[in-house]
C-alpha positions as CSV (number, residue, x, y, z in Angstrom):
1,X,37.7,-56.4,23.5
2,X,37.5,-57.7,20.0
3,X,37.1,-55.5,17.3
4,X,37.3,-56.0,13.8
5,X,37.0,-53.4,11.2
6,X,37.3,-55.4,7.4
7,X,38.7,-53.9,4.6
8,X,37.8,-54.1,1.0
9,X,40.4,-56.6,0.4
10,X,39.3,-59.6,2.6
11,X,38.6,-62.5,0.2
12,X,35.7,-65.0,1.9
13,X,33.5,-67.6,0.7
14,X,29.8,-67.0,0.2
15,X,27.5,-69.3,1.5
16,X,25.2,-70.9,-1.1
17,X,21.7,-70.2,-1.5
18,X,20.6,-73.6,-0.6
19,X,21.9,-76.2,1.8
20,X,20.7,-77.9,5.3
21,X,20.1,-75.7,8.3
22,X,23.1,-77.1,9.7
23,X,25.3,-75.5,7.0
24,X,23.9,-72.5,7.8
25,X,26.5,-70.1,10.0
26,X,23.9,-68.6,12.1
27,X,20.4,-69.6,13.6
28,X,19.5,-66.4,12.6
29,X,19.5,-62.7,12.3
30,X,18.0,-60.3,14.6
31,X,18.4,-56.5,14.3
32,X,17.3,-53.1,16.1
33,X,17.6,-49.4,15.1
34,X,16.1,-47.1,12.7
35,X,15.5,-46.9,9.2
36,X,19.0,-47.9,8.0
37,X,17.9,-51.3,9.0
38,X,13.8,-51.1,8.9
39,X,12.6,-54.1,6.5
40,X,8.7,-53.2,7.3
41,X,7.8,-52.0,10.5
42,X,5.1,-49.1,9.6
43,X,3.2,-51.7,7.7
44,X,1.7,-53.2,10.5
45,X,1.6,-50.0,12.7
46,X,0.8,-46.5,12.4
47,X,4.0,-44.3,11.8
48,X,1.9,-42.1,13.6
49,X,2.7,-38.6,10.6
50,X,-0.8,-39.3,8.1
51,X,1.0,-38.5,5.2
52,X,3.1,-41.6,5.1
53,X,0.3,-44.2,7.1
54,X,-2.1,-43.4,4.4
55,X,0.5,-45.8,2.0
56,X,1.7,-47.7,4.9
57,X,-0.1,-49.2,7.8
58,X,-3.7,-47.7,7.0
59,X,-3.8,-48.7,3.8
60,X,-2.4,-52.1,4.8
61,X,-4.7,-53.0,7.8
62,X,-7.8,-51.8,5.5
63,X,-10.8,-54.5,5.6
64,X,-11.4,-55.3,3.3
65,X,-7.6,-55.9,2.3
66,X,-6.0,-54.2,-0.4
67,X,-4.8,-55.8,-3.2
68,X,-0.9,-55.9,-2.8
69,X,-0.9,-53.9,0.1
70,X,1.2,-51.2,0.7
71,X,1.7,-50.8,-3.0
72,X,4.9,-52.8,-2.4
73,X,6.5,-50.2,-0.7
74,X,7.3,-49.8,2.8
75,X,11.2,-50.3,3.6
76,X,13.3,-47.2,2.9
77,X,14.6,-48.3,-0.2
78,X,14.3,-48.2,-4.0
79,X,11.7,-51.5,-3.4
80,X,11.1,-53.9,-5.0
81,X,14.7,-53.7,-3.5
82,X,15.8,-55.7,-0.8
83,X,17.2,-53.5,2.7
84,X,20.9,-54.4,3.3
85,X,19.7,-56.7,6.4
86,X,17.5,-58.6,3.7
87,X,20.7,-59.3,1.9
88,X,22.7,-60.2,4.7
89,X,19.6,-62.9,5.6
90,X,19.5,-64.2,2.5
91,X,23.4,-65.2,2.5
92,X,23.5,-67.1,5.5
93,X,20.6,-68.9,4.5
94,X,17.6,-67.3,6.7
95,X,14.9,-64.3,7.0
96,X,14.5,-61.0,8.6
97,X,10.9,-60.1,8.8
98,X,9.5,-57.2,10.9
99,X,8.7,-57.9,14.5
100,X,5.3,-56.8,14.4
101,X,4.4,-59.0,11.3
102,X,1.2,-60.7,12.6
103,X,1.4,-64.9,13.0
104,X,-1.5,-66.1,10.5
105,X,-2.3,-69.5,10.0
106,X,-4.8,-70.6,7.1
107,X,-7.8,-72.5,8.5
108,X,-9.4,-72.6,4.8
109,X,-9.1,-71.5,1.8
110,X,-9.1,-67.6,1.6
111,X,-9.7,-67.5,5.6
112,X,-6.8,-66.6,8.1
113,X,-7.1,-65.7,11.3
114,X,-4.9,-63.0,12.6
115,X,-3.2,-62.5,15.9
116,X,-2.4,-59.2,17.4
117,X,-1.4,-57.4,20.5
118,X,-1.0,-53.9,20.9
119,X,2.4,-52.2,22.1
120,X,4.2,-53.3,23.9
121,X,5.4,-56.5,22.6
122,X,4.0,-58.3,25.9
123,X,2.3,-61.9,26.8
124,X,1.7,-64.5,24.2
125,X,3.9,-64.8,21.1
126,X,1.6,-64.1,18.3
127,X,3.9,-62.1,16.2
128,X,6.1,-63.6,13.9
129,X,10.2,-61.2,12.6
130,X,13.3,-61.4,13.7
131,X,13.7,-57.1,13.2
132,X,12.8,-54.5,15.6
133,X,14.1,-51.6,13.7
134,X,12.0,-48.9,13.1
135,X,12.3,-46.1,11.4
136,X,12.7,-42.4,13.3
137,X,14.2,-44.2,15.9
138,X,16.7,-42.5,18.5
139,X,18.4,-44.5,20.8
140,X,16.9,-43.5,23.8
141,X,14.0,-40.7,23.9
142,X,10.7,-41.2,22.2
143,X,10.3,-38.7,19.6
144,X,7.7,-35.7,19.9
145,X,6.1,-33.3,17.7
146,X,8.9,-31.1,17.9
147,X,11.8,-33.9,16.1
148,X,10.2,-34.3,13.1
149,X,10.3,-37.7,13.7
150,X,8.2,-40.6,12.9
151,X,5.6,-40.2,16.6
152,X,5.8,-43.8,17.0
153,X,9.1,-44.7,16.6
154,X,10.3,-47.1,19.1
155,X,13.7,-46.3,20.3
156,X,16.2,-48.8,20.0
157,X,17.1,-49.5,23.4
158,X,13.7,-50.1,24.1
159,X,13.4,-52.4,21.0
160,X,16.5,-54.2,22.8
161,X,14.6,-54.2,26.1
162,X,11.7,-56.0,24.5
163,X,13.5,-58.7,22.6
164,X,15.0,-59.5,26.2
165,X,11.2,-59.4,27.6
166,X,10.2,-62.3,24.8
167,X,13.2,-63.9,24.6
168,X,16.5,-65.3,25.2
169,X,19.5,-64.6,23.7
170,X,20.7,-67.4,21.1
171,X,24.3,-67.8,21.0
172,X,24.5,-69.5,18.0
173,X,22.5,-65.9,16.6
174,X,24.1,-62.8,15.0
175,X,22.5,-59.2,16.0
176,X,22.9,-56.4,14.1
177,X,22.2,-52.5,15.6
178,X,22.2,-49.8,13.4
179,X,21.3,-46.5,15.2
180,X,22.3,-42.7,16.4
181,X,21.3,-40.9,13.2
182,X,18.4,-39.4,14.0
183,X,19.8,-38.4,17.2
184,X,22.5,-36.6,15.5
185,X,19.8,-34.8,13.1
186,X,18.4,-33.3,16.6
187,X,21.1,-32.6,18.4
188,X,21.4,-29.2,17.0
189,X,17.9,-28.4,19.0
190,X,19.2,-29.6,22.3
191,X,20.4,-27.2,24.7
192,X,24.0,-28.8,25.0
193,X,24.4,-30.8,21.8
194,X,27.4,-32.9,22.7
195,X,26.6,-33.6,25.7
196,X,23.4,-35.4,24.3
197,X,25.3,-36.8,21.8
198,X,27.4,-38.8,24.1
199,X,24.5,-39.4,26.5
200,X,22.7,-41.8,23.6
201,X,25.9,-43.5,22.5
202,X,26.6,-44.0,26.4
203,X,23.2,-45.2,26.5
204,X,23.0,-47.4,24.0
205,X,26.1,-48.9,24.6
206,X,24.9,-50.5,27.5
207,X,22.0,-51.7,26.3
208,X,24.1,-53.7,23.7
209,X,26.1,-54.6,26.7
210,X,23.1,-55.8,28.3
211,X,22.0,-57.7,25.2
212,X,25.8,-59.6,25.6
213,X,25.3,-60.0,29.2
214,X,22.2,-62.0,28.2
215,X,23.6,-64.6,25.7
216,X,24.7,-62.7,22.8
217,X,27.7,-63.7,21.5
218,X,27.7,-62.1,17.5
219,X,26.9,-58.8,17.8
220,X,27.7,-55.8,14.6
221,X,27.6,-52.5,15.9
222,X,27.5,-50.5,13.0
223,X,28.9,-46.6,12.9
224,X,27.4,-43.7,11.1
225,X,28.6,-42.1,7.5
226,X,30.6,-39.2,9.0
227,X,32.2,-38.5,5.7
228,X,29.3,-36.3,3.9
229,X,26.8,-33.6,5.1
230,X,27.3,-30.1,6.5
231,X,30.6,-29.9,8.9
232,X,28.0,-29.9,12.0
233,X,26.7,-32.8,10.6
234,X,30.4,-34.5,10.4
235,X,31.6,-33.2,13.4
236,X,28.7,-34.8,15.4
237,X,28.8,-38.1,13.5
238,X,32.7,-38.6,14.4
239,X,31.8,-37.8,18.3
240,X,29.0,-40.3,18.2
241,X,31.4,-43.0,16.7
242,X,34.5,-42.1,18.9
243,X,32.2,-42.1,21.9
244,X,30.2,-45.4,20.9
245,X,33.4,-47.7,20.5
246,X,34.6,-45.9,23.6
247,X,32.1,-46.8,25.9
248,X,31.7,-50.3,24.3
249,X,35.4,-51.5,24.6
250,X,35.1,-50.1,28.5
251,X,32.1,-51.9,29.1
252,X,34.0,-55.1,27.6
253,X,31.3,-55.7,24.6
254,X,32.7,-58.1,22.5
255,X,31.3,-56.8,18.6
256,X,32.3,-55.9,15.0
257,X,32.1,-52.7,14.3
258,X,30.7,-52.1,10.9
259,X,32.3,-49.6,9.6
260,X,29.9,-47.8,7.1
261,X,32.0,-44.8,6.7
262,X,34.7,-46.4,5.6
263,X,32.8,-48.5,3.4
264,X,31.3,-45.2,1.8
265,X,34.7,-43.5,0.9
266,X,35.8,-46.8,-0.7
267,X,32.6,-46.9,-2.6
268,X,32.9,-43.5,-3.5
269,X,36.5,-43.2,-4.6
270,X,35.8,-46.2,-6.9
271,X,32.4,-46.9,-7.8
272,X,32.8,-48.7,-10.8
273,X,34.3,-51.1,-8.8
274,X,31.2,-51.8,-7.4
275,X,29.0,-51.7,-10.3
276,X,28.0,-48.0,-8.9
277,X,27.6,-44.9,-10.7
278,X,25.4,-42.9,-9.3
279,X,27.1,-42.0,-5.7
280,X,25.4,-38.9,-4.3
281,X,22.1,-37.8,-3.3
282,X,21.2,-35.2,-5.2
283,X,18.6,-35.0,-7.6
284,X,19.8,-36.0,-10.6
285,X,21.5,-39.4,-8.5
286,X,18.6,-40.5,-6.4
287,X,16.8,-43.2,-7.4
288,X,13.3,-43.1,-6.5
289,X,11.5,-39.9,-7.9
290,X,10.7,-36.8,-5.8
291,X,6.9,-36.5,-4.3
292,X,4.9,-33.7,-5.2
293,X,5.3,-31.2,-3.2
294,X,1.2,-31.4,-2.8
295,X,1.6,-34.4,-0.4
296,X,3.8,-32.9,2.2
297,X,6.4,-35.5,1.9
298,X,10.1,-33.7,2.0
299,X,12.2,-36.2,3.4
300,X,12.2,-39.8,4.0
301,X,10.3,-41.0,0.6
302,X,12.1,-44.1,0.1
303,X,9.4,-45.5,2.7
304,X,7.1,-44.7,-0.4
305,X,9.1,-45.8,-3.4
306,X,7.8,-48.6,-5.8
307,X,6.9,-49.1,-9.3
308,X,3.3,-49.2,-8.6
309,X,3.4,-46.5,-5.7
310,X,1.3,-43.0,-5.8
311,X,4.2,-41.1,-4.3
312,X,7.4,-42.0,-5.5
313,X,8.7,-44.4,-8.3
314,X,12.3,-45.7,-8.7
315,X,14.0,-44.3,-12.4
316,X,14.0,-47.7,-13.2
317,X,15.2,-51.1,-12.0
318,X,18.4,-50.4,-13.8
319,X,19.3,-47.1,-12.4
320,X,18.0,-48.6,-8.6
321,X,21.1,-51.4,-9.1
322,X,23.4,-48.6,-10.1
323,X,22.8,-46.2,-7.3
324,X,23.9,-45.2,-4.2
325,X,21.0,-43.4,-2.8
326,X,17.4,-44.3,-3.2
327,X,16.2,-40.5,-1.9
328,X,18.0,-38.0,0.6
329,X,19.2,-39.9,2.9
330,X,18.5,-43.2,2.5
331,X,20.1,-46.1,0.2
332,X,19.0,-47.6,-3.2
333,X,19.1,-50.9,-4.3
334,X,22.4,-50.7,-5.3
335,X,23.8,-49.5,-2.1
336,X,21.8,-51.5,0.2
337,X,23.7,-55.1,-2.0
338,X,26.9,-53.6,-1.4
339,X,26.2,-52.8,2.4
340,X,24.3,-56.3,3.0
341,X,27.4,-58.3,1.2
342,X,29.6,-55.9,3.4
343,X,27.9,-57.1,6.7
344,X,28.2,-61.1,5.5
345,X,32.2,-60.6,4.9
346,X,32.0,-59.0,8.5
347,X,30.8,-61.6,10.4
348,X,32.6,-64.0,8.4
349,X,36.1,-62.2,9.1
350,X,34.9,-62.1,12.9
351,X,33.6,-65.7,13.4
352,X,35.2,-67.6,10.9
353,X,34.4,-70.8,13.1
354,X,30.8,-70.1,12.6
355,X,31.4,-70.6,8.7
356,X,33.9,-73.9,8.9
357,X,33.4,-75.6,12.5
358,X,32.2,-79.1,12.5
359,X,28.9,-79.1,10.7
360,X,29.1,-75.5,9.2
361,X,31.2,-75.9,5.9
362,X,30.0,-73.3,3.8
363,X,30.4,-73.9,0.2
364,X,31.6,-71.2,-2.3
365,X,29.7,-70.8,-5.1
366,X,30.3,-67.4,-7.1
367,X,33.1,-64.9,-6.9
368,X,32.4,-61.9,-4.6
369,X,32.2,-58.9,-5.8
370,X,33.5,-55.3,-3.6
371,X,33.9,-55.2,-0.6
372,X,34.3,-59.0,0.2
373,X,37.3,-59.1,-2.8
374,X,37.1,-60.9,-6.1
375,X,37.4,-64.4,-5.2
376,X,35.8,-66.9,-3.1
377,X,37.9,-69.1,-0.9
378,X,37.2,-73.0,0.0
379,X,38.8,-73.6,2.7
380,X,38.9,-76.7,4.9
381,X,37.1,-77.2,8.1
């Protein structure tokens, strides 16, 4: 098993902005999970809870169209913000769209026609995104009225399951999963709460195996922040990380494991280091504004957080750079940069041959800032 866990001093080089698709290290990025990772889904499908699809997909898939749909808002973040995986597709050079945005091709001028199929994501391709992350995803279980959960979540083993139905594995890809949160927010309503726990690691674990088994050779399994919340909440956190890696390194899964509690502790013992100063979520450090307590919405606002949004609006673009948190749970602008850069030094530390083989010289062009280390490196191939 290969695991690598970086460290806030690894010095690597960026890759630049623009350059030939054969400088880029990766053909491209493809993720499953939940929200941590979510750059759109629910715009293009009914979260299935009204108060949130009445900003999201309804309003989206109005005819006619709203004019910008969604209010800009959509990915559980401080937007206009990017989500970390946006970041981390934007440094090695590609995208990271939904995988329910809708192929459209302009026939003339203001006409498009629009392709859909409904779930699952069977038969012709007609949808265009690399991501499968939704948010209120478990691992394994659908959600029901009883989780509080987004209804239609998709979990993310079945997100993994239909990638495989569609298509096959590109070595030359990296896959990121980022999942087991929610199932750690019900697992104090199951009947035996660790056993579930380590069910759904054990679960996904070989779904990711099964993803590897395919064709998948660069694969970041990333962990969960066990370092904050309520002691239930930490001690179930740290059994769903032991128990991940565990079942991962017996099944042989070759991966880095992205280590987002660490990477919290660092950020929070020294935030200035990493332009942050704004590192909890409580109300006076979260950057998007709280809903009224008329629309329902109590949890989860990010979703709904824009300048131009209804619901929820981020302090400003300023404060959004500077924060941690965007609402309770879920990161702000700020965060998301550092976590996005954080994935990029990960996969270079991993696969360095991906960023110097034969036709993949990567150019540095700025200094890095935490946690990739201060300097960018040229190295030779």
């Amino acid at each position: 098993m290969r695991l690598i866990s970086i460290a806030i001093g690894c010095a690597i080089t960026l890759a630049g902005a623009a350059g030939s698709a054969s400088a880029r290290p990766f053909d491209g990025l493809w993720v499953f999970g939940d929200s941590t990772v979510d750059t759109g889904w629910y715009n293009f499908r009914p979260s299935g809870q009204s108060q949130f699809d009445q900003y999201l997909s309804t309003y989206n898939l109005a005819r006619p169209r709203h004019v910008p749909p969604t209010y800009g808002m959509g990915k559980p973040t401080s937007s206009p913000g990017p989500v970390s995986v946006e970041v981390l597709a934007g440094l090695i050079g590609t995208d990271v769209l939904p995988a329910d945005t809708p192929f459209q091709l302009g026939v003339f001028p203001g006409l498009e026609l629009i392709f859909r199929l409904p779930p699952p994501l069977t038969g012709i391709i007609n949808f265009i995104g690399t991501n499968y992350a939704t948010g209120g995803a478990r691992n394994h279980d659908v959600n029901t009225p009883t989780t509080g959960l987004f209804p239609n979540a998709v979990p993310t083993e079945t997100q993994i399951s239909n990638y495989l139905d569609r298509h096959t594995p590109d070595g030359e890809s990296l896959y990121l999963i980022s999942s087991g949160g929610n199932d750690v927010g019900v697992a104090p309503n199951m009947t035996d709460p660790t056993t579930y726990i380590t069910g759904v690691a054990d679960s996904l674990a070989a779904s990711i195996a099964t993803l590897q088994q395919r064709g998948a050779k660069h694969i970041i399994v990333a962990d969960l922040p066990e370092s904050f919340g309520t002691t239930e909440e930490q001690t179930y956190r740290h059994l769903y990380n032991t128990e991940l890696m565990s079942q991962l390194n017996t099944l042989g899964v070759r991966y880095a494991w992205g280590d987002l509690n660490g990477l919290r502790q660092q950020i929070v013992a020294n935030p200035a280091a990493f332009g942050i100063t704004h590192t909890t979520n409580d109300l006076a450090d979260r950057a998007c504004t709280t809903p009224d307590p008329s629309t329902g919405i109590t949890s989860a606002w990010a979703y709904l957080c824009s300048p131009i949004s209804p619901v929820s609006q981020p302090i400003s673009a300023t404060f959004a750079e500077q924060a941690l948190f965007a609402d309770n749970e879920h990161w702000a602008t700020g965060g998301q940069q550092i976590l996005g850069t954080y994935y990029f030094c990960l996969a270079e530390k991993t696969w360095p041959q991906q960023f110097f083989g034969i036709g993949r010289i990567i150019p540095p062009i700025v200094a890095l800032p935490p946690p990739c280390g201060g300097t960018s490196i040229a190295r030779a191939p």
